[in-house]
C-alpha positions as CSV (number, residue, x, y, z in Angstrom):
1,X,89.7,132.4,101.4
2,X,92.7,130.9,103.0
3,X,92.1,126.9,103.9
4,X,92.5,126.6,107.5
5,X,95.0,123.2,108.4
6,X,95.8,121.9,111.6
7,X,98.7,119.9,111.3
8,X,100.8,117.7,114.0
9,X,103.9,119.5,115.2
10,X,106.0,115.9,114.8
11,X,105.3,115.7,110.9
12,X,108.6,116.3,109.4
13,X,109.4,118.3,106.3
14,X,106.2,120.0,106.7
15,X,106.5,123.2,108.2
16,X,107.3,126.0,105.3
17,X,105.9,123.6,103.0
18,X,102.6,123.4,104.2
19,X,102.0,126.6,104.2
20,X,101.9,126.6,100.1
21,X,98.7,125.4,101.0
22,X,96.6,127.6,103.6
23,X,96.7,129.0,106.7
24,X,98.6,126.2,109.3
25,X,99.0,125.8,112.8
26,X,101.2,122.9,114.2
27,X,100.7,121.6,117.5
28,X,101.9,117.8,119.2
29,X,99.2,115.2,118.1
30,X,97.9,114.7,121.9
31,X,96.6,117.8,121.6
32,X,94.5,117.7,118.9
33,X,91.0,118.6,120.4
34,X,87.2,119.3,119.4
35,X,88.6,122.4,120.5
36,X,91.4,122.8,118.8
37,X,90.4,121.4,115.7
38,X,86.7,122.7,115.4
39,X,86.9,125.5,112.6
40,X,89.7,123.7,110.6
41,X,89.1,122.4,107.1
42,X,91.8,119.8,107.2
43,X,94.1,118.2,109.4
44,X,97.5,116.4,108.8
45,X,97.5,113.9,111.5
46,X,99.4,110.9,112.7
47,X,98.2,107.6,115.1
48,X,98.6,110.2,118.3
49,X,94.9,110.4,118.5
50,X,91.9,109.0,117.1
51,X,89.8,110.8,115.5
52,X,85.6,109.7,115.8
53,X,82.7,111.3,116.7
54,X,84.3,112.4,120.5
55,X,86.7,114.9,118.4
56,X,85.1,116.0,115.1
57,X,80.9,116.1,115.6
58,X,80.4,119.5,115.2
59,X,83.4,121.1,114.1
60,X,84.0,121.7,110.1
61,X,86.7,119.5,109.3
62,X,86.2,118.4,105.8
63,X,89.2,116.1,105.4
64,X,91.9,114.8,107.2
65,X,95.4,113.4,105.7
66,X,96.8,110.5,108.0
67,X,100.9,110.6,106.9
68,X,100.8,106.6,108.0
69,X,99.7,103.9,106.4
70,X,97.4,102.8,108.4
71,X,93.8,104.2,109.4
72,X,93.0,102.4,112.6
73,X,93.2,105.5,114.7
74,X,90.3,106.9,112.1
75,X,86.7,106.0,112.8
76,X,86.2,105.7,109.2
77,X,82.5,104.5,109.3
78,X,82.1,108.1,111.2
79,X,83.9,109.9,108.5
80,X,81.9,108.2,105.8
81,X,79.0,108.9,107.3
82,X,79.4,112.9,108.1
83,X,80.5,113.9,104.7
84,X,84.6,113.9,106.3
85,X,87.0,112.3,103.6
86,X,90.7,110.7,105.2
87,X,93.1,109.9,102.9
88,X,96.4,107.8,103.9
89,X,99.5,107.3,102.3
90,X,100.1,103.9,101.5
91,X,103.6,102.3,100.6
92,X,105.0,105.6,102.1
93,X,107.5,103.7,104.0
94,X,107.8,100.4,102.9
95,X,111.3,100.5,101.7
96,X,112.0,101.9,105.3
97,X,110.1,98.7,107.1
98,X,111.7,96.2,104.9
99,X,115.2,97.9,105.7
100,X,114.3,97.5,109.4
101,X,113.2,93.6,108.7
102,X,116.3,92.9,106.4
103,X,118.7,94.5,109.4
104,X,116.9,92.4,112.0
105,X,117.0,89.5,109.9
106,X,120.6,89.5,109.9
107,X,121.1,90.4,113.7
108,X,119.5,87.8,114.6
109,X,121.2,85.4,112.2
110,X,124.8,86.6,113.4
111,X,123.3,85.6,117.4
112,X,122.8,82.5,116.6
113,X,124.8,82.2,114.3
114,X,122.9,80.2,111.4
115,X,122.4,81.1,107.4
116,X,119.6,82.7,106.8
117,X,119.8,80.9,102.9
118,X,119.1,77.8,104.6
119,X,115.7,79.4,106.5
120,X,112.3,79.8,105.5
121,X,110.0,83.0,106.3
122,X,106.3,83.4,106.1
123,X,105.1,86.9,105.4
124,X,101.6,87.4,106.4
125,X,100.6,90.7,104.2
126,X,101.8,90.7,101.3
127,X,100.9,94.4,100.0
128,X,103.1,97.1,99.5
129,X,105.2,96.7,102.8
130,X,105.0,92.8,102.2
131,X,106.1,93.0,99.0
132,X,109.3,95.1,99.9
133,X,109.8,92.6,102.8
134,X,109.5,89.5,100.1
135,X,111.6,91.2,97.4
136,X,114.2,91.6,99.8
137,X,114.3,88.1,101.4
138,X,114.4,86.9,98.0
139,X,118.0,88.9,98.0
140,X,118.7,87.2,100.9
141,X,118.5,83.7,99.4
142,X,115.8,82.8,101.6
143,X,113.2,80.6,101.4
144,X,109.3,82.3,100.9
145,X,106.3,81.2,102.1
146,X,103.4,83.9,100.8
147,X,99.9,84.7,103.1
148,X,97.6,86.5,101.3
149,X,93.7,86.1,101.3
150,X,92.9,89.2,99.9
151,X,95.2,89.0,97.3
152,X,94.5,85.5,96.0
153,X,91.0,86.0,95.9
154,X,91.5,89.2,93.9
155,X,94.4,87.5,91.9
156,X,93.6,83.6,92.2
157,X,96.8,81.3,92.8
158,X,97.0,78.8,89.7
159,X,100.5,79.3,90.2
160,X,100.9,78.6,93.7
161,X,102.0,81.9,95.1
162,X,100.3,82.1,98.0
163,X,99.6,79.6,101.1
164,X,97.5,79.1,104.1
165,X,98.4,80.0,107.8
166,X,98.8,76.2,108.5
167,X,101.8,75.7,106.2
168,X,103.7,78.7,107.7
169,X,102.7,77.5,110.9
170,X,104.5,73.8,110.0
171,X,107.1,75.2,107.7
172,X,108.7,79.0,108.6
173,X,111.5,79.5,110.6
174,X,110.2,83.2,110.8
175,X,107.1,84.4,110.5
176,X,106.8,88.2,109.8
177,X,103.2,90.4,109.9
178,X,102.7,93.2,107.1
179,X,98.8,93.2,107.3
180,X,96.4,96.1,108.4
181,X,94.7,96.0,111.8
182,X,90.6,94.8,111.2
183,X,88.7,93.6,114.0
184,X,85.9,92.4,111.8
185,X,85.2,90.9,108.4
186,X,86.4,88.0,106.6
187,X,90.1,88.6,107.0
188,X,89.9,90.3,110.6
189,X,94.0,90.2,111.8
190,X,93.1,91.3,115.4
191,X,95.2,88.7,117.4
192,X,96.0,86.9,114.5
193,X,98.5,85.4,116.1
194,X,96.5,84.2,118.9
195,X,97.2,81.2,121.3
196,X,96.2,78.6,119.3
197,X,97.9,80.3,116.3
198,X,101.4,80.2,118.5
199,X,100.2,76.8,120.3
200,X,100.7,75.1,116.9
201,X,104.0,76.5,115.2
202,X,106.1,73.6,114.4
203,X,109.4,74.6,113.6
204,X,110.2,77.1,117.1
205,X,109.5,79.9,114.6
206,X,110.8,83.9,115.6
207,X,107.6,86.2,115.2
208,X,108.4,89.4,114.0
209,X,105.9,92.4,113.8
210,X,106.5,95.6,112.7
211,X,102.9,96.0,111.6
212,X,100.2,96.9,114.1
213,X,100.4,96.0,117.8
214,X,97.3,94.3,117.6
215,X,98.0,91.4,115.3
216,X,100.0,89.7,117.9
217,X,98.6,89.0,121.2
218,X,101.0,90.1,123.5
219,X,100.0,88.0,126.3
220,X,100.1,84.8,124.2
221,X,103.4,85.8,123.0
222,X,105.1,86.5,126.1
223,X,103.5,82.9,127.4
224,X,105.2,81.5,124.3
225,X,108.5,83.1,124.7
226,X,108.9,81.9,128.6
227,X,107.6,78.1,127.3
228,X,110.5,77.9,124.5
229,X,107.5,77.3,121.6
230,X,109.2,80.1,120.0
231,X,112.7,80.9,119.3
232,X,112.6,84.4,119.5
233,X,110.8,87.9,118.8
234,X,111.3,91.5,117.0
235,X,108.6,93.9,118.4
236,X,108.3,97.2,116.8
237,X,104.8,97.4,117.4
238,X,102.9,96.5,120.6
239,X,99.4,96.6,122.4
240,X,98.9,99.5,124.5
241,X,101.8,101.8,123.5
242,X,103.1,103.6,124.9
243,X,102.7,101.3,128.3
244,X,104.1,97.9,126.9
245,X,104.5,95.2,128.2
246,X,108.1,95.9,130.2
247,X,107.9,91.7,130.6
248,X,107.9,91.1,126.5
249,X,110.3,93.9,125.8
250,X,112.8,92.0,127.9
251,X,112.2,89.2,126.4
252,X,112.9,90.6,122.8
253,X,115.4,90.2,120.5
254,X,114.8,93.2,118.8
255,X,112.3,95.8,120.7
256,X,111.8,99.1,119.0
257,X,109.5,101.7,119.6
258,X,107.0,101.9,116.5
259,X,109.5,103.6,114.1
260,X,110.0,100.7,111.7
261,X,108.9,102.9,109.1
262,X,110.8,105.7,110.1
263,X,113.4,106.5,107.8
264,X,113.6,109.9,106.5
265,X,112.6,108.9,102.7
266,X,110.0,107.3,104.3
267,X,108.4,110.2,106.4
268,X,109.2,112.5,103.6
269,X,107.4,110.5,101.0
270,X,104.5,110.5,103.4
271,X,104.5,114.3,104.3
272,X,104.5,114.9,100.5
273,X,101.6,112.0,99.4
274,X,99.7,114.2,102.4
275,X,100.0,117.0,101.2
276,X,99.2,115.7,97.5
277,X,96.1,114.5,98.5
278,X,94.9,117.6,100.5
279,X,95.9,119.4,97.2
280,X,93.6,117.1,95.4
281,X,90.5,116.8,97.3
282,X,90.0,120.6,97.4
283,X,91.4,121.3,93.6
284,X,93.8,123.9,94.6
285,X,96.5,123.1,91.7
286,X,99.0,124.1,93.4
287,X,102.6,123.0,92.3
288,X,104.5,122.7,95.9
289,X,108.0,122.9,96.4
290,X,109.3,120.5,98.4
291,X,112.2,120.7,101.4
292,X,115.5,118.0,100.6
293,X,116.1,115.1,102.6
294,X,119.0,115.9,104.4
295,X,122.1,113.3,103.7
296,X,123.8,111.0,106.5
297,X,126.5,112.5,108.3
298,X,128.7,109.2,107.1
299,X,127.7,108.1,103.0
300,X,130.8,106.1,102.4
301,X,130.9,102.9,103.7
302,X,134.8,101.3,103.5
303,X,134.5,97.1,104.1
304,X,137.8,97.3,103.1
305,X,138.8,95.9,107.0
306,X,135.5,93.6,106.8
307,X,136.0,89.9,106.2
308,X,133.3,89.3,102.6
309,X,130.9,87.3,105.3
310,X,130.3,90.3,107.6
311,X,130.0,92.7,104.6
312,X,126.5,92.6,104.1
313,X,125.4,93.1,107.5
314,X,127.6,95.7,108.3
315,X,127.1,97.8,105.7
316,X,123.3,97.0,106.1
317,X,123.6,98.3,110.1
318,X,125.8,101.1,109.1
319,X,122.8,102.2,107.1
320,X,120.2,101.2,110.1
321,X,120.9,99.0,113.4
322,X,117.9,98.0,115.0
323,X,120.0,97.5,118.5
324,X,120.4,101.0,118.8
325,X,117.1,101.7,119.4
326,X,116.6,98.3,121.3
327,X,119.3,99.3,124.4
328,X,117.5,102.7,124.9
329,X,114.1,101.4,124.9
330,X,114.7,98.6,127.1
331,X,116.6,101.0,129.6
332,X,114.0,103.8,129.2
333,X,110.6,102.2,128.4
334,X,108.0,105.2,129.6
335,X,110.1,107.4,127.1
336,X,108.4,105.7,123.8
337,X,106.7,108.1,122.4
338,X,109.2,110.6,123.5
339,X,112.0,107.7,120.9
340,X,109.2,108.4,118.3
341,X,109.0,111.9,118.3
342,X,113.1,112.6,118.8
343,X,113.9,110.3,116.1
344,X,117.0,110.6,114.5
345,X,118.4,111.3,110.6
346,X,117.9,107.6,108.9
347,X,118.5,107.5,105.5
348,X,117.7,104.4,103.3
349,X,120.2,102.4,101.4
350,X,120.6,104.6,98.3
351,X,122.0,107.5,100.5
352,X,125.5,105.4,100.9
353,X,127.8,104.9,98.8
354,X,130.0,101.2,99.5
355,X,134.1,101.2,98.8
356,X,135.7,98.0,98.8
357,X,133.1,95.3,98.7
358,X,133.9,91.9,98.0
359,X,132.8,90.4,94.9
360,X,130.8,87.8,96.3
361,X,128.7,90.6,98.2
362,X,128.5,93.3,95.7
363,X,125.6,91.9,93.6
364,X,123.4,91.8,96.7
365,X,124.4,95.3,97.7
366,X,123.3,96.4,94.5
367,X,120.1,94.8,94.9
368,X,119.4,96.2,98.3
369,X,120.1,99.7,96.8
370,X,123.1,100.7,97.8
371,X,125.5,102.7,96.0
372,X,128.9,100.5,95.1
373,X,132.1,102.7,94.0
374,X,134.4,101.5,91.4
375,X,137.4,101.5,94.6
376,X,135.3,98.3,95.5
377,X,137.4,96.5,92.7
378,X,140.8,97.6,94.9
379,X,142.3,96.3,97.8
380,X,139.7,94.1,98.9
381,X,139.9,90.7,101.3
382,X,139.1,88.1,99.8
C-alpha cells in the first residue's frame, strides 16, 4: 500500500520527486486542515501553520517533515506524546543566511561608509547558521565576539571561544541572532533582546535578525531605533508576520520578508533532507532522483569596470542584494507572504563564475565560494 503524503504546494523541487515516494497531494500551507490532512501518513510542511492538537488529534498522521530549520510552528510535546515523529532539516540553508548577512553587512558598510575590518560583531547562536555567519566574518576581517550557552557547556571554553551577552553588549558594533525560538528552559531566546537587553548596548550597536521574529522584541526595538541607542536594524524576521510592524519596517536598513534562507541550494537541500528523512522513518529504501537546481540567468561576473574596493560587494550583490527585496516590501507590506511564496531564482556564490578580479580581492572571493576565471589575471584596475 501506497503512503499517503500531503505536502505544501510552495515546497520547491518537490513535485515529480515526491511522488517516488507515495501517493501526494500538494495544496498552499494555510490550507492544511484536520480535514485535509486526517487520513495522511505524512506531511511535508513549512511555518504556514502550526500543527498541535487543533489539527492532528484524530487523524493518522504518523510523521511530519518540516523543510525549515526550525520547529516552533510544531507542538512537539503533542507529537511526542501521540506517537507522531517531526523531523527538520537543520543547516539546510545556512550558507544561504550567511550570504544574506555577509551582503547586508557590506550594504550597510558602503551607507555609512566605515570598514567593516575595523568592527566588531557578536553572533548570538553559534550552530550551523552561526557558524556560516562566523566563518564568513572571519573572511571579512572582522572582529568576533562568540554567544553560545549551549555550546560551551557541551564543549567548555578553556580556550576562550565563547562570551557572555554583557561583553557583546559593551563591545559589538553589530550584534546578529542565529538561535532557535524557546520560550522556556535555561536558555529561553524569547525577547532575548528585550528592553533592558537594548537599554544597555554600549557601542550604538546595529541588531540584525534573520533568525526567528521572536528573539527581538519588536516594540523595544522600534523604541530604540527612534531614541538613537542603536545605529541601525536588518529585519528578516519579525513578530506577527505577515502583519509587521509597518513603523519598524520603515525604520530598517535592511527589511526582508523571512526569506533569508531562501536561496535555491538552500530550499533544495531542504526538500531533499525531507524527503530523506520520510524515506528513513518508514524504511522504504528507496534511491530518489532528484530535480537540478536551475543556474542564474547571469554566472559571469566582469569587475573589470569595478574599482578593487567595490569588488567584493558588487560581486557579492550581484549574487544576492538584500535592497531588492527591501524597496518592495516597504512599498507593499500586506504582500509578505505573497514575497515568500513568489520568490525568485537565487543561487549561492558557487553558481558564478568572477572575470577580472583584482588581486587584492581574489583570495576573499575564493573564500566566499565564488568561482574566479583565469581572465581575472587580465586587464584589471588596479
Amino acid at each position: 500500500m501506497k503512503l499517503k503524503i500531503l505536502a505544501d504546494a510552495h515546497i520547491p523541487y518537490l513535485k515529480g520527486v515526491a511522488e517516488q515516494f507515495g501517493e501526494v497531494e500538494y495544496l498552499p500551507g494555510n490550507q492544511f486542515t484536520r480535514e485535509t490532512i486526517k487520513d495522511k501518513d505524512a506531511l511535508i510542511v513549512r511555518t504556514v501553520t502550526h500543527f498541535g492538537e487543533e489539527i492532528l488529534a484524530g487523524t493518522t498522521v504518523k510523521l511530519i517533515c518540516s523543510a525549515t530549520i526550525g520547529y516552533d510552528h510544531i507542538d512537539t510535546d503533542y507529537c511526542d506524546s501521540h506517537g507522531i515523529a517531526w523531523r527538520t532539516a537543520p543547516g539546510c540553508n545556512a550558507n544561504s543566511v550567511e550570504q544574506y548577512i555577509t551582503a547586508s553587512l557590506l550594504f550597510l558598510a558602503a551607507r555609512y561608509q566605515f570598514n567593516l575590518q575595523e568592527k566588531t560583531i557578536g553572533i548570538v547562536g553559534v550552530g550551523n547558521v552561526g557558524s556560516k555567519v562566523e566563518a564568513a566574518c572571519r573572511k571579512l576581517g572582522m572582529n568576533l565576539l562568540l554567544n553560545d550557552p549551549p555550546r560551551e557547556e557541551k564543549e567548555g571554553n578553556s580556550a576562550g571561544m565563547f562570551v557572555d551577552l554583557e561583553v557583546i553588549k559593551q563591545q559589538a558594533d553589530f550584534i546578529t541572532f542565529h538561535t532557535p525560538l524557546t520560550k522556556a528552559g535555561k536558555h529561553a531566546t524569547f525577547h532575548l533582546a528585550d528592553e533592558s537587553f537594548l537599554r544597555t548596548v554600549a557601542r550604538k550597536p546595529f541588531i540584525i535578525n534573520a533568525a526567528r521574529g521572536g528573539i527581538t522584541d519588536n516594540q523595544v526595538l522600534k523604541k530604540a531605533l527612534h531614541e538613537g541607542t542603536l545605529s541601525g536594524a536588518v529585519m528578516d524576521c519579525w513578530e506577527n508576520e505577515p502583519d509587521i510592524d509597518r513603523e519598524l519596517l520603515a525604520l530598517a536598513d535592511i527589511a526582508t520578508p523571512h526569506i533569508a534562507g531562501y536561496s535555491a541550494d538552500g530550499k533544495w537541500t531542504a526538500t531533499k533532507m525531507s524527503l530523506e528523512n520520510l524515506n528513513n522513518f518508514f524504511g522504504l529504501g528507496i534511491t530518489p532522483q532528484y530535480d537540478k537546481v536551475p543556474q542564474p540567468l547571469l554566472q559571469e561576473i566582469d569587475l573589470n569596470e569595478v574599482s578593487p574596493e567595490a569588488q567584493l560587494a558588487h560581486a557579492v550583490w550581484h549574487s544576492y542584494n538584500p535592497m531588492t527585496e527591501t524597496t518592495a516590501l516597504q512599498s507593499a507590506p500586506e504582500k509578505f507572504y505573497w514575497f515568500r511564496s513568489n520568490y525568485p531564482l537565487r543561487r549561492e556564490y558557487h553558481a558564478y563564475r568572477v572575470i577580472h578580479a583584482a588581486p587584492s580581492v581574489k583570495e576573499k572571493l575564493e573564500m566566499l565560494g565564488f568561482e574566479l576565471s583565469p581572465a581575472s589575471e587580465e586587464n584589471v584596475i588596479r
